[in-house]
Backbone bond lengths (Angstrom), bond angles and torsions (degrees), N, CA, C in turn:
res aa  C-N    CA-C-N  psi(-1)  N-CA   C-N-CA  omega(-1)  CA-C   N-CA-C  phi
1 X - - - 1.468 - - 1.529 109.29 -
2 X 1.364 120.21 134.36 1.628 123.71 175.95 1.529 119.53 -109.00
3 X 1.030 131.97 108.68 1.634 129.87 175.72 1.022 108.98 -74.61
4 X 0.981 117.97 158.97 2.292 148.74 168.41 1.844 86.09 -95.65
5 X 1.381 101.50 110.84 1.304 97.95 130.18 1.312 144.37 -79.18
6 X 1.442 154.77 105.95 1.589 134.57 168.65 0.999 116.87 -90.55
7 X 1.452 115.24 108.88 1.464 125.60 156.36 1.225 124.70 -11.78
8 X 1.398 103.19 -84.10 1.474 140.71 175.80 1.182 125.59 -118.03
9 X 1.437 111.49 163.33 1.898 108.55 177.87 1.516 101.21 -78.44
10 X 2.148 100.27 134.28 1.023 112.53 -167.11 1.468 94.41 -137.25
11 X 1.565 108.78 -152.80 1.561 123.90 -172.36 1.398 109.12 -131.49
12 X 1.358 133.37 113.02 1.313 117.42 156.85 1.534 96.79 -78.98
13 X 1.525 92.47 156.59 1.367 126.36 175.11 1.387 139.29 -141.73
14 X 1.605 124.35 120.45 2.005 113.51 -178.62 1.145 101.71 -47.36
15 X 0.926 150.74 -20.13 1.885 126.75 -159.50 1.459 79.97 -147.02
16 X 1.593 91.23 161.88 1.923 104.84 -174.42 1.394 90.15 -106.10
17 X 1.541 127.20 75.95 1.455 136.79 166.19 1.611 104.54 -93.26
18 X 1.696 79.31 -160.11 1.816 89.85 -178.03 1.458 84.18 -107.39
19 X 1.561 114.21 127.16 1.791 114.07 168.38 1.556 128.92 -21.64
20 X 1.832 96.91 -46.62 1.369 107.53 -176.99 1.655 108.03 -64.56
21 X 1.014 123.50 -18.69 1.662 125.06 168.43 1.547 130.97 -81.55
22 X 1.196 89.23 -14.43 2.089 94.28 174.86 1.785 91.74 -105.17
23 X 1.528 84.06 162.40 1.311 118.64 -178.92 2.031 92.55 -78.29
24 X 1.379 107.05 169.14 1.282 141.52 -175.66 1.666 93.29 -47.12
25 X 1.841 103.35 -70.82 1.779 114.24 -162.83 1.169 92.62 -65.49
26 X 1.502 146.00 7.02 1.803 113.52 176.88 1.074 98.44 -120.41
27 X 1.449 130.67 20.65 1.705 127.29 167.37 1.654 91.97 -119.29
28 X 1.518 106.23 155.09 1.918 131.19 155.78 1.379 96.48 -141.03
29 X 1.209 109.86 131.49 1.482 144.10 166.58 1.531 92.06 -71.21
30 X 1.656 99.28 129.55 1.762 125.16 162.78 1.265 128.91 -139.15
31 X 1.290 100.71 125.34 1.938 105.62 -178.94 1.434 119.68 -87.30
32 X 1.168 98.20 149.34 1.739 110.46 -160.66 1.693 84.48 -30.72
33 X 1.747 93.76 177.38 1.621 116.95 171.14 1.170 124.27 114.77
34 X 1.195 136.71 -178.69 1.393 132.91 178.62 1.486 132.05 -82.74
35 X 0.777 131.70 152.64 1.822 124.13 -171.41 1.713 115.86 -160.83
36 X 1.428 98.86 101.11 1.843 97.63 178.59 1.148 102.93 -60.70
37 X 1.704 88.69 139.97 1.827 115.11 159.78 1.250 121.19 -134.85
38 X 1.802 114.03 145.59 1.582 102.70 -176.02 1.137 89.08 -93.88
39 X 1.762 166.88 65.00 0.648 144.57 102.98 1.682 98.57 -168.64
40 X 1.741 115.38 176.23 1.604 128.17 -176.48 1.579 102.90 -164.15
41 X 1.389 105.58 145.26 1.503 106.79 -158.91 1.846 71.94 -150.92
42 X 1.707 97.58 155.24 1.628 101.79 160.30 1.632 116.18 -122.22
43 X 1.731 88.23 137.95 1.719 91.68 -176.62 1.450 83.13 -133.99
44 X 1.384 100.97 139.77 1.293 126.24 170.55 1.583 127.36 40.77
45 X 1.077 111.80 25.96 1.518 118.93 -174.42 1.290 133.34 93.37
46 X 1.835 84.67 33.93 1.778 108.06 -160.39 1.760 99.52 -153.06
47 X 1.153 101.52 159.93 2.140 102.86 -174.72 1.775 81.87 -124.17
48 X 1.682 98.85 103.57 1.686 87.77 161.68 1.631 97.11 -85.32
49 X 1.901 104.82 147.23 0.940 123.39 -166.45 1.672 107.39 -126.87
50 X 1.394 99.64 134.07 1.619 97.95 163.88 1.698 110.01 -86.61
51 X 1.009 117.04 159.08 1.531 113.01 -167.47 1.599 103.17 -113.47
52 X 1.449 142.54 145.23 1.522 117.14 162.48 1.328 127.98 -88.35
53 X 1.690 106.23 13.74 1.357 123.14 171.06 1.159 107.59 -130.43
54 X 1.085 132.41 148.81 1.673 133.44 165.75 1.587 106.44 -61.89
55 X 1.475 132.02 171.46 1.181 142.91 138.69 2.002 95.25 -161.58
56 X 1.663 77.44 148.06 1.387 103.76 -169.03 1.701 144.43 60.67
57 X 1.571 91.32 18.10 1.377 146.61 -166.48 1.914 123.39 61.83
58 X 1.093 74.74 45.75 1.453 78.17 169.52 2.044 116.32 -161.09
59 X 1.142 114.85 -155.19 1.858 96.89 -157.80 1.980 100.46 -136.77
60 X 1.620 87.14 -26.94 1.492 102.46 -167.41 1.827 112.82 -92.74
61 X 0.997 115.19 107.85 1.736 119.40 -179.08 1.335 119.04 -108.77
62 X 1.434 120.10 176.15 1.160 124.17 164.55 1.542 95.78 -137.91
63 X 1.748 126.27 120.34 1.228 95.70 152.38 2.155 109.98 -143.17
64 X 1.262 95.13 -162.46 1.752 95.27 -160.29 1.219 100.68 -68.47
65 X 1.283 98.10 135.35 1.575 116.75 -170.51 2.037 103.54 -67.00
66 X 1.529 99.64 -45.90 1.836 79.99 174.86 1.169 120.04 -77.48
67 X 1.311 123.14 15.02 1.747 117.50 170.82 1.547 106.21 -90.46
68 X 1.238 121.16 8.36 1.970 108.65 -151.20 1.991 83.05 -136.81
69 X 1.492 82.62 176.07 1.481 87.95 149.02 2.206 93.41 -163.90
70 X 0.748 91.91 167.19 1.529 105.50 -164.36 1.772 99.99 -111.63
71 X 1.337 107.55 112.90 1.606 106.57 179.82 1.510 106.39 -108.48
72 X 1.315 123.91 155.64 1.438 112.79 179.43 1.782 104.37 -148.64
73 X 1.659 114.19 19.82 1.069 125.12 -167.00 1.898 101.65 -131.59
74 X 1.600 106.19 -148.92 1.120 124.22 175.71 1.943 104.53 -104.78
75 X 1.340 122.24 170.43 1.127 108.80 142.61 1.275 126.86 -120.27
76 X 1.550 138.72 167.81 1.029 133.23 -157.48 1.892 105.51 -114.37
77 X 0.914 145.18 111.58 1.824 133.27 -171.84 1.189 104.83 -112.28
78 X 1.470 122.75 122.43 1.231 146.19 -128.51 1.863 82.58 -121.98
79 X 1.015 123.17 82.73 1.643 114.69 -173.60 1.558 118.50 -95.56
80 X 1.394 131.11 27.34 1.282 153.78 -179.80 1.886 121.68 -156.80
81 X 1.379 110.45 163.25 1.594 96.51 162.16 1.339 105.78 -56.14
82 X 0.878 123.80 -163.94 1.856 151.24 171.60 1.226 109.02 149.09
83 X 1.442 103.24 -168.69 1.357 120.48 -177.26 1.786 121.43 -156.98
84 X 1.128 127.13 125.53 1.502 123.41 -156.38 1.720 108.84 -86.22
85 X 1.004 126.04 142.95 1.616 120.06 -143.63 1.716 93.33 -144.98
86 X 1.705 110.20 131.37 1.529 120.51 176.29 1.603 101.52 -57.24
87 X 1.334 116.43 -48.21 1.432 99.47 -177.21 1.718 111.06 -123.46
88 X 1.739 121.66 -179.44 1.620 98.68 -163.83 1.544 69.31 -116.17
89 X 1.359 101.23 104.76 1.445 144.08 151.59 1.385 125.04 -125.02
90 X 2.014 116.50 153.44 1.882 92.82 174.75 1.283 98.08 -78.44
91 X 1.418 95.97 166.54 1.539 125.91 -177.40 1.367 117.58 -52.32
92 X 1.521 110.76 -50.05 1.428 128.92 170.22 1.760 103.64 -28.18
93 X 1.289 128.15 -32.15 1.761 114.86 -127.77 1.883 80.81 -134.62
94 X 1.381 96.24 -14.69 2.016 80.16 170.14 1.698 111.89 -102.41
95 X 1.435 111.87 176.70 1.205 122.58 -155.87 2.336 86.53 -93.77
96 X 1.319 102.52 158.62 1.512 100.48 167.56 1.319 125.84 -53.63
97 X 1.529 106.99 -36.20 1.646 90.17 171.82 1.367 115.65 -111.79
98 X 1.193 130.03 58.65 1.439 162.02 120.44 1.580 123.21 -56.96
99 X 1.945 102.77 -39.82 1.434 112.45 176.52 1.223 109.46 -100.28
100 X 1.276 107.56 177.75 1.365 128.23 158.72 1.771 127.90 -167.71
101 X 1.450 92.74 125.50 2.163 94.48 -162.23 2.006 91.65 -61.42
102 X 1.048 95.59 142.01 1.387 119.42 154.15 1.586 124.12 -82.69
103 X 1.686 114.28 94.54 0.959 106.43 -166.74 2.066 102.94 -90.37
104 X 1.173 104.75 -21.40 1.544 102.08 179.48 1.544 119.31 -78.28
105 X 1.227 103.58 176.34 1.609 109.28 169.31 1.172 114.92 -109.23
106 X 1.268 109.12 -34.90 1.606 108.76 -178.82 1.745 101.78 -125.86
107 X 1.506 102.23 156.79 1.536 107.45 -155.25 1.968 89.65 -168.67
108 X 1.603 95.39 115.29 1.363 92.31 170.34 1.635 125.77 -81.90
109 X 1.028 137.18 145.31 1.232 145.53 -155.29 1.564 123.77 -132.29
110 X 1.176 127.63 108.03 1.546 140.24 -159.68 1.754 99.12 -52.12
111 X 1.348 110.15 -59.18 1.272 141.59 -148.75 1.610 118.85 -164.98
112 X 1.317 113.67 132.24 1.551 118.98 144.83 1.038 127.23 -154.43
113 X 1.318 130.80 -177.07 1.467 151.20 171.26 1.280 132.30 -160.44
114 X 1.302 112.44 160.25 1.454 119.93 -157.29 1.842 110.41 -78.34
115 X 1.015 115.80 114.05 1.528 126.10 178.10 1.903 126.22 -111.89
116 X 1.703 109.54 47.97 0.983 132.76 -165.48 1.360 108.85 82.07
117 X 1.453 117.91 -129.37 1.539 117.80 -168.63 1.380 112.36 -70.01
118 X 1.547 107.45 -0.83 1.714 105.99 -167.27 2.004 103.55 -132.49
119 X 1.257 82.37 -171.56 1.895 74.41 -162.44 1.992 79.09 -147.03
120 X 1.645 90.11 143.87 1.186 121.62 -165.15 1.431 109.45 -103.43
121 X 1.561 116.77 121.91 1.350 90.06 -167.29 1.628 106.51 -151.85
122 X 0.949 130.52 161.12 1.653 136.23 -159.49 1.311 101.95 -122.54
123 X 1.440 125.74 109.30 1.440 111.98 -163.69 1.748 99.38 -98.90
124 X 1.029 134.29 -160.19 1.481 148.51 178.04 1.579 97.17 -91.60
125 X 1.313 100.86 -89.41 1.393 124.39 -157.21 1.850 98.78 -82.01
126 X 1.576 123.68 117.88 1.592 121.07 -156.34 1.508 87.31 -69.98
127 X 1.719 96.61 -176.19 1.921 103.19 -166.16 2.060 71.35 -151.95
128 X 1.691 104.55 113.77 1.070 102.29 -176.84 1.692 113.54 33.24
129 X 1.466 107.04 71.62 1.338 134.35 124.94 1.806 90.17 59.71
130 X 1.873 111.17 31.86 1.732 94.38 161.89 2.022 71.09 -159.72
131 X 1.351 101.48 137.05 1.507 107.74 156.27 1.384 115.34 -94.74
132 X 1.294 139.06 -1.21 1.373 115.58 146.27 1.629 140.81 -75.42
133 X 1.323 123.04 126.85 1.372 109.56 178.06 1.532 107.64 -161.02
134 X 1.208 117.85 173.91 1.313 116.59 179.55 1.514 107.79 -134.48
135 X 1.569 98.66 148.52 1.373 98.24 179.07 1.546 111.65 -155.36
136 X 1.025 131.61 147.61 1.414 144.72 -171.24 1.479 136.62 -18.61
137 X 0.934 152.74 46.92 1.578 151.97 -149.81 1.249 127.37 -10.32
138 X 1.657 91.69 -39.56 1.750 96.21 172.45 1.267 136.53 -90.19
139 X 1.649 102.02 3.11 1.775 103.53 -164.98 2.374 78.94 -105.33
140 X 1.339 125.59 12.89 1.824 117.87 -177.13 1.461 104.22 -127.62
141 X 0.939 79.12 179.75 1.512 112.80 170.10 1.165 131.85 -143.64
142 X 1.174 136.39 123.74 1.604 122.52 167.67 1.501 135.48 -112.40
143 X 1.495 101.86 152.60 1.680 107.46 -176.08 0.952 107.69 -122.96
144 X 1.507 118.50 131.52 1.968 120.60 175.86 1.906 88.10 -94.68
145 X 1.512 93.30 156.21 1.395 99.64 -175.02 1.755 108.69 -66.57
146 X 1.570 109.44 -15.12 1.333 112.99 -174.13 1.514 106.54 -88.34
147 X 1.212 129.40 12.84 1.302 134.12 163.81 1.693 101.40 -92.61
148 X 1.288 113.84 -41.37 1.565 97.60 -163.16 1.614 111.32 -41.61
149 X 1.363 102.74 158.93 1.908 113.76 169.39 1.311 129.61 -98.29
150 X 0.786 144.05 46.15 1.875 119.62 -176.53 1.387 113.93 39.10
151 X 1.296 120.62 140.93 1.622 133.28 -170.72 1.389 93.01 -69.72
152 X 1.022 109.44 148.07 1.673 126.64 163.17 1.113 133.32 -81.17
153 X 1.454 106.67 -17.20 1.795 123.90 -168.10 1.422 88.58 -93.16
154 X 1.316 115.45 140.98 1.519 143.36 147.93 1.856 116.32 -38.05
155 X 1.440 117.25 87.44 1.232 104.91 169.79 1.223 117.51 -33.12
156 X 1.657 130.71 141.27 1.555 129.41 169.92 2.029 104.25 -90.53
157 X 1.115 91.62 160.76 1.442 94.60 163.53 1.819 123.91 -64.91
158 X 1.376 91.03 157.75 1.956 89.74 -175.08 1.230 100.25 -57.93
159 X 1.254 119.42 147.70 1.428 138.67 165.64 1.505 105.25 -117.45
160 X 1.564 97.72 168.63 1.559 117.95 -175.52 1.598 95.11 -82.10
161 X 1.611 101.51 166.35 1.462 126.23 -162.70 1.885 89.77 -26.38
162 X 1.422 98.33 133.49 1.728 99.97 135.33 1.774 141.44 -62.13
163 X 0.772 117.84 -172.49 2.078 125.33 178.02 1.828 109.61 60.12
164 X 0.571 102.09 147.98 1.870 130.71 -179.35 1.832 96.11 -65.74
165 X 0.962 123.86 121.52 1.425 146.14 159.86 1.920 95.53 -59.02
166 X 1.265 88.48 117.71 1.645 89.83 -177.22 1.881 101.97 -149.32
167 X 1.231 89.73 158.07 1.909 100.80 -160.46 1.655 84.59 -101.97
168 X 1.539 138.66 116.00 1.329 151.31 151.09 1.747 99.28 -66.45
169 X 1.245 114.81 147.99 1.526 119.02 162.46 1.726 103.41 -93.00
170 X 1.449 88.32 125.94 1.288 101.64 171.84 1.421 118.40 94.20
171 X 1.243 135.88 -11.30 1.339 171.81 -141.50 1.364 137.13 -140.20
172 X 1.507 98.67 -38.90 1.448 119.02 171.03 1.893 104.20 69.40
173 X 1.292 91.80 -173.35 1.789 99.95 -168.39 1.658 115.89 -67.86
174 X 1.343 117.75 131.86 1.336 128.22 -161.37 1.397 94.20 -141.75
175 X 1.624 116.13 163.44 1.530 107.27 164.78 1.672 110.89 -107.76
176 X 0.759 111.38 169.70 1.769 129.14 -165.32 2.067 90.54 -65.74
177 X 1.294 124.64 -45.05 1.892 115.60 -162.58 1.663 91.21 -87.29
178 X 1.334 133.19 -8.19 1.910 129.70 167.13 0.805 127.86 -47.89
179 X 1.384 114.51 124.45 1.441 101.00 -166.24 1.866 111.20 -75.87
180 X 1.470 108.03 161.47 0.939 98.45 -174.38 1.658 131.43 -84.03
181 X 1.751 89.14 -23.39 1.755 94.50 159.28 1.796 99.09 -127.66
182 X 1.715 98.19 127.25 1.331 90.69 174.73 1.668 133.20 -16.73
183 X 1.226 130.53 135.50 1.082 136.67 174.71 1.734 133.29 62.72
184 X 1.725 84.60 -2.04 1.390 126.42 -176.54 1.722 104.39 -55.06
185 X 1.614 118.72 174.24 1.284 130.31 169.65 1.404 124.34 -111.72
186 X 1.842 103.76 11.65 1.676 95.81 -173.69 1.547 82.36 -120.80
187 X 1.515 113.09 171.80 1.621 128.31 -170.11 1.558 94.07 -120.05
188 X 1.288 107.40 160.96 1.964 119.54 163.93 1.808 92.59 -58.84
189 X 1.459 109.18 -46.95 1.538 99.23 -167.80 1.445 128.07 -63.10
190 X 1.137 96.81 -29.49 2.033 104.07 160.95 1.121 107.21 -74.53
191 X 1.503 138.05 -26.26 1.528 116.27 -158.39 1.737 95.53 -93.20
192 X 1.383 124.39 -34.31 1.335 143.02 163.87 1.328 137.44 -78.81
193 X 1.289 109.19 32.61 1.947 115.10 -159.00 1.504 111.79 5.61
194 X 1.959 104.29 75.09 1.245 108.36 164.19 2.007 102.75 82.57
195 X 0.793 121.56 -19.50 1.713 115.52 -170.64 1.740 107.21 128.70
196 X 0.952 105.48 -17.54 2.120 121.11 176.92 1.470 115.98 -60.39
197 X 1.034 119.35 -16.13 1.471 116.76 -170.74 1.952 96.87 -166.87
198 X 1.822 84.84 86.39 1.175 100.90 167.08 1.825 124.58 -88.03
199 X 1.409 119.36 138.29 1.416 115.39 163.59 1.048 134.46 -43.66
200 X 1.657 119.90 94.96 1.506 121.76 -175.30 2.122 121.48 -53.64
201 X 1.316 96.36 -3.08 1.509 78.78 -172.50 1.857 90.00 -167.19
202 X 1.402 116.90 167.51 1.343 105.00 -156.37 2.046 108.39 -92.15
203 X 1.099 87.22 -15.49 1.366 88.93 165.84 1.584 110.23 -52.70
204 X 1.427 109.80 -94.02 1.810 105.41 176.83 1.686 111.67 -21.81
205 X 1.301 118.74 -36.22 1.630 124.50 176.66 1.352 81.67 -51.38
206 X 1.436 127.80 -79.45 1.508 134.29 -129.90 1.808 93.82 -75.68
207 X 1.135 128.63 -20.92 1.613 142.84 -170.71 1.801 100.45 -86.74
208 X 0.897 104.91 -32.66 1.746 117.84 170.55 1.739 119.26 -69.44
209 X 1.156 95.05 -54.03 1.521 104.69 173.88 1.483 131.79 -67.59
210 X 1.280 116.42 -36.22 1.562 160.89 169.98 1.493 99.51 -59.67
211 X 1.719 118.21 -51.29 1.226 117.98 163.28 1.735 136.07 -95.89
212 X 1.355 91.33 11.17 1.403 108.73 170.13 1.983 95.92 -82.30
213 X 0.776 84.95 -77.81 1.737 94.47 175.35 1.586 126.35 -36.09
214 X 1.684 106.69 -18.30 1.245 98.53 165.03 1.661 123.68 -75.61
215 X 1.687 86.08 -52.75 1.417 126.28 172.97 1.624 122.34 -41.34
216 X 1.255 108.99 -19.06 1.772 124.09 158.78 1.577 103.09 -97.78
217 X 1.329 122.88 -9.69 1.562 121.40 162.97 1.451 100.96 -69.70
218 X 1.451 109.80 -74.60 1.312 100.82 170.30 1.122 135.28 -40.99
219 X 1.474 117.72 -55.64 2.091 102.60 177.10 1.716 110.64 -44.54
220 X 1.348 117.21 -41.95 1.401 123.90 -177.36 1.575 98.32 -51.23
221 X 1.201 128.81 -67.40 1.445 133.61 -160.93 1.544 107.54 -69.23
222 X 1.089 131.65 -25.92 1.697 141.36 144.92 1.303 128.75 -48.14
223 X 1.623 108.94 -9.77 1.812 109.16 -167.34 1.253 99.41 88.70
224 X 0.946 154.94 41.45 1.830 146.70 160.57 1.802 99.92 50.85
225 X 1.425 114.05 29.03 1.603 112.15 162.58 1.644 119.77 -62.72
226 X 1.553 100.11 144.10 1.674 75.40 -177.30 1.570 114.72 -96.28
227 X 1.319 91.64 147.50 1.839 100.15 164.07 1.158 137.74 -94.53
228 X 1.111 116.47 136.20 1.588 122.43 160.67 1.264 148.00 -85.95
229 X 1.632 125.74 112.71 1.686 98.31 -140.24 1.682 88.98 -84.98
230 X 0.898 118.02 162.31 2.048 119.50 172.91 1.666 95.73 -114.44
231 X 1.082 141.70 -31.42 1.425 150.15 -148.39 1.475 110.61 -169.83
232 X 1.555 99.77 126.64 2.238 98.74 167.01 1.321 79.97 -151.34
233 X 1.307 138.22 -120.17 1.169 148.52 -102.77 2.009 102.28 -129.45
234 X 1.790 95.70 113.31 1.508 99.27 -154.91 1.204 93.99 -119.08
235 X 1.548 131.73 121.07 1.567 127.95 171.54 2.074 103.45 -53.90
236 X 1.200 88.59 -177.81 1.681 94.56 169.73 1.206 114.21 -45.94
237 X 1.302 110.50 -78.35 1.628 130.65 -144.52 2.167 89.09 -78.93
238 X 0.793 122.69 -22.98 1.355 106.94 155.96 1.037 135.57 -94.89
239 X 1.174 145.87 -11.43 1.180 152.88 97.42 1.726 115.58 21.44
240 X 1.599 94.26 -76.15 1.528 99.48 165.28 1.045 129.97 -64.68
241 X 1.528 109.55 -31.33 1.544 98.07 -176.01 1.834 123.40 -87.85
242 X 1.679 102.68 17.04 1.130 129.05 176.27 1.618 125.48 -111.83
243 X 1.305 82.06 -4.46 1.787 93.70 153.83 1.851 78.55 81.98
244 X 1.331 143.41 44.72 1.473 141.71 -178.83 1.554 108.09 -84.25
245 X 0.932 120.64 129.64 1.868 116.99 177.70 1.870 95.83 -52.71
246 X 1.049 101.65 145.21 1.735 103.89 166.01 1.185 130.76 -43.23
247 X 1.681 111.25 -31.25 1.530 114.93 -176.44 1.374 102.25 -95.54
248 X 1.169 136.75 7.56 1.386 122.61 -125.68 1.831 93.25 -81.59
249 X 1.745 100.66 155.76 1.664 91.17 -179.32 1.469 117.29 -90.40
250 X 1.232 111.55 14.34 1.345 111.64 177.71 1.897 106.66 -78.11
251 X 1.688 100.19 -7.66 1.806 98.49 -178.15 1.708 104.85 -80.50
252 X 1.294 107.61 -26.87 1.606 125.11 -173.00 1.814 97.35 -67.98
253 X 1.366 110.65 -54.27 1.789 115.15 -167.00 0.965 96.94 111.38
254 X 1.416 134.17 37.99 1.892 117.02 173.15 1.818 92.95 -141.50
255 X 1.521 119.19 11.28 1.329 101.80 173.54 1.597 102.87 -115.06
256 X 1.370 121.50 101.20 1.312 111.22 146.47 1.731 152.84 -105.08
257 X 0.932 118.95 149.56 1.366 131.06 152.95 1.408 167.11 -39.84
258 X 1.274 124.94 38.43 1.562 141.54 -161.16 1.169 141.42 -110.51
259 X 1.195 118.65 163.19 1.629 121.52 -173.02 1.339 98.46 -116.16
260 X 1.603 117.45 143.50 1.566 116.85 -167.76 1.984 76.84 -131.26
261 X 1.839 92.36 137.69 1.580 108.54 -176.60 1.824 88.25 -71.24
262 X 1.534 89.90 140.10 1.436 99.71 155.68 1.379 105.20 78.85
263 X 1.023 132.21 11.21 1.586 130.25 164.35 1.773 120.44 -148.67
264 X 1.519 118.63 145.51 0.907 93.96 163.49 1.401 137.25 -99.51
265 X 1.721 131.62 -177.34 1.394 119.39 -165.53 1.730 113.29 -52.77
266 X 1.374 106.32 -50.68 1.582 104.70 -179.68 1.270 118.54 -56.80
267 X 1.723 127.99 -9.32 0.965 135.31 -176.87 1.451 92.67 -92.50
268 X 1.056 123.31 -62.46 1.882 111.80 173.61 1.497 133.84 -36.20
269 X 1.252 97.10 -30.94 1.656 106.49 -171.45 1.536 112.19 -100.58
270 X 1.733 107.25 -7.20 1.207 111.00 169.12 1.920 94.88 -89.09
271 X 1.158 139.11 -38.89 1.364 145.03 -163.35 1.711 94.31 -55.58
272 X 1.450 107.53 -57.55 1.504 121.10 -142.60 1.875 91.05 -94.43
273 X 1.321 125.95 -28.93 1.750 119.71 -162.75 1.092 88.88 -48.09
274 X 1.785 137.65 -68.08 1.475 126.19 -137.74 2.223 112.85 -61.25
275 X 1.429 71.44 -19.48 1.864 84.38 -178.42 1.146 127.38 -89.39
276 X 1.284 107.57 -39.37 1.380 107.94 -166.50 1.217 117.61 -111.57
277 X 1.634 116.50 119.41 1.639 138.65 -177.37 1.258 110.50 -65.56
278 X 0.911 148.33 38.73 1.385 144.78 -174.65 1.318 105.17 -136.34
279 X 2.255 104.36 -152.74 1.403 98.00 179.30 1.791 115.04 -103.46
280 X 0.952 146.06 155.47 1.739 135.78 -151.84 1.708 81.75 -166.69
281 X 1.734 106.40 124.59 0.920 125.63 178.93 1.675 115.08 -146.69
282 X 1.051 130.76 151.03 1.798 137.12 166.29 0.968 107.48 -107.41
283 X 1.807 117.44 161.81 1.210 137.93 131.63 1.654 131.54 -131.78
284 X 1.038 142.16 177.57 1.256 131.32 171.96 1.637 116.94 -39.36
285 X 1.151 122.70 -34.08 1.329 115.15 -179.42 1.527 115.30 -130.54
286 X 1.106 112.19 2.69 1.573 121.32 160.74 1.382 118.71 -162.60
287 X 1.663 102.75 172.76 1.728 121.69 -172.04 1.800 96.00 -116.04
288 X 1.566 107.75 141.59 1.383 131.13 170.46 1.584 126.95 -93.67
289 X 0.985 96.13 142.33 1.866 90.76 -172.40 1.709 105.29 -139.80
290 X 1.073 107.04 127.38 1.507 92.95 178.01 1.833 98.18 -147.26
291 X 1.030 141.36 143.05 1.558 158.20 -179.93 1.623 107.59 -80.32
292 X 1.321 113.59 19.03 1.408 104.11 167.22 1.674 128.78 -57.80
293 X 1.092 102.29 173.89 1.745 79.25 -166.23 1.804 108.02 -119.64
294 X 1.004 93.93 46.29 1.943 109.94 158.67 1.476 111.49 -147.27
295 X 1.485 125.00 148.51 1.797 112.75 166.24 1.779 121.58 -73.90
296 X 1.221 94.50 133.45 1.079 99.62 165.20 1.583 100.32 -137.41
297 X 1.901 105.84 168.29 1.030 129.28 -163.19 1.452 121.06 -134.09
298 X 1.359 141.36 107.52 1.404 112.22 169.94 1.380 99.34 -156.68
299 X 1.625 113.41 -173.21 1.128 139.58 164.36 1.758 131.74 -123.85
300 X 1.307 123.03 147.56 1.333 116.62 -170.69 1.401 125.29 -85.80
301 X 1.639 101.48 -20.27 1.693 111.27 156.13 1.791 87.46 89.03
């Protein structure tokens, strides 16, 4: 059995358009939560989905690939610190890179089984660049996908377009879920945390767009995995209050921030170095991209 994750409240839709282009009857409004499907395929920057329930009288959808995430395993709930370990030994008695801290709570999981006090387990998405590891029985929990429930919340009725009506410089009024280059895979709302940190002047507009267009280079050169942006485009005063280097190009709109499903950051920046002329950086939980115009290289340690 495979679940729909939803992030957030989104739109299914008949055609994998931009919402603002279909009529009323080919969108249903959905609130976050879980949702069985017998199957999900990606077209165009969208998972059409079969549903195992109808809504809005019908079974078959298309909707935006960064609102969802697609599970096809168990998940694993991490309900204490710990730490995930090459072998189920104590921690004390292995070497550091033997371990690794568990910074999430939840973590989808291929497979496991019980290997004395600890449970063995194959995750989806690797944890320092190996998905096998073992870790303690008592600090998890587990969920088979055939336990999940049906959402609890009351579907609402369809509503008109989603995203925040927002004024771009240079650009004029757009809504926050648009894409940012036609037909594109990034939104105004990733490039603007949601509508919060608008482009003071049309240049950074034009530095936004420029890096929208790479940034669907990249998903392409990744396998069409999807991304998540964490960070793009930071006025001043947040900037600072994010601890941002002074120059940093995320003030321009061409430095961003993301998590790519199914890999980790050092695995990205090894994918993308041979290509990309610019600046390409990691950290423990994400890879940097910015269109500057010399290479650079680093890590966040």
């Amino acid at each position: 059995m495979t679940t729909l994750i939803v992030r957030e409240n989104t739109l299914l839709k008949a055609r994998p358009e931009q919402s603002t282009e279909l009529p009323d009857n080919e969108k249903f409004f959905v609130a976050r939560g879980e949702y069985g499907i017998k199957s999900a395929e990606k077209v165009r920057g969208h998972y059409k989905v079969v549903l195992d329930n109808p809504l809005g009288g019908r079974d078959d959808w298309y909707v935006f690939e960064g609102h969802v995430s697609v599970i096809n395993a168990g998940t694993l709930v991490v309900t204490t610190e710990t730490i995930f370990k090459t072998e189920p030994l104590q921690s004390g008695s292995l070497k550091d890179d033997q371990k690794a801290t568990v910074e999430q709570r939840e973590l989808a999981v291929k497979r496991f089984d019980e290997r004395g006090s600890h449970l063995r387990v194959e995750l989806v998405n690797p944890l320092n660049d190996r998905t096998d590891w073992y870790i303690y029985t008592g600090h998890v929990e587990t969920l088979n996908i055939e336990d999940y429930k049906p959402p609890s919340e009351t579907i609402p009725e369809p509503t008109k377009p989603t995203g925040r009506l927002i004024r771009i410089a240079g650009k004029g009024q757009v809504r926050t879920t648009d894409s940012i280059v036609p037909g594109g895979n990034f939104t105004w709302a990733e490039a603007t945390k949601d509508g919060t940190r608008l482009p003071v002047n049309e240049t950074i507009t034009n530095n936004i767009i420029r890096m929208a267009k790479r940034m669907d280079e990249v998903r392409s050169r990744l396998g069409d995995r999807s991304i998540t942006i964490t960070s793009w485009y930071r006025p001043p005063a947040i900037n600072r209050a994010v601890g941002g280097a002074s120059r940093s190009t995320h003030l321009q709109g061409h430095g961003v921030d993301f998590v790519v499903a199914g890999l980790s950051p050092s695995a990205v920046q090894r994918q993308l170095d041979p290509w990309w002329s610019g600046g390409l950086g990691y950290g423990r939980t994400f890879t940097h991209l910015d269109n500057r115009s010399y290479r650079v290289r680093w890590n966040y340690g």
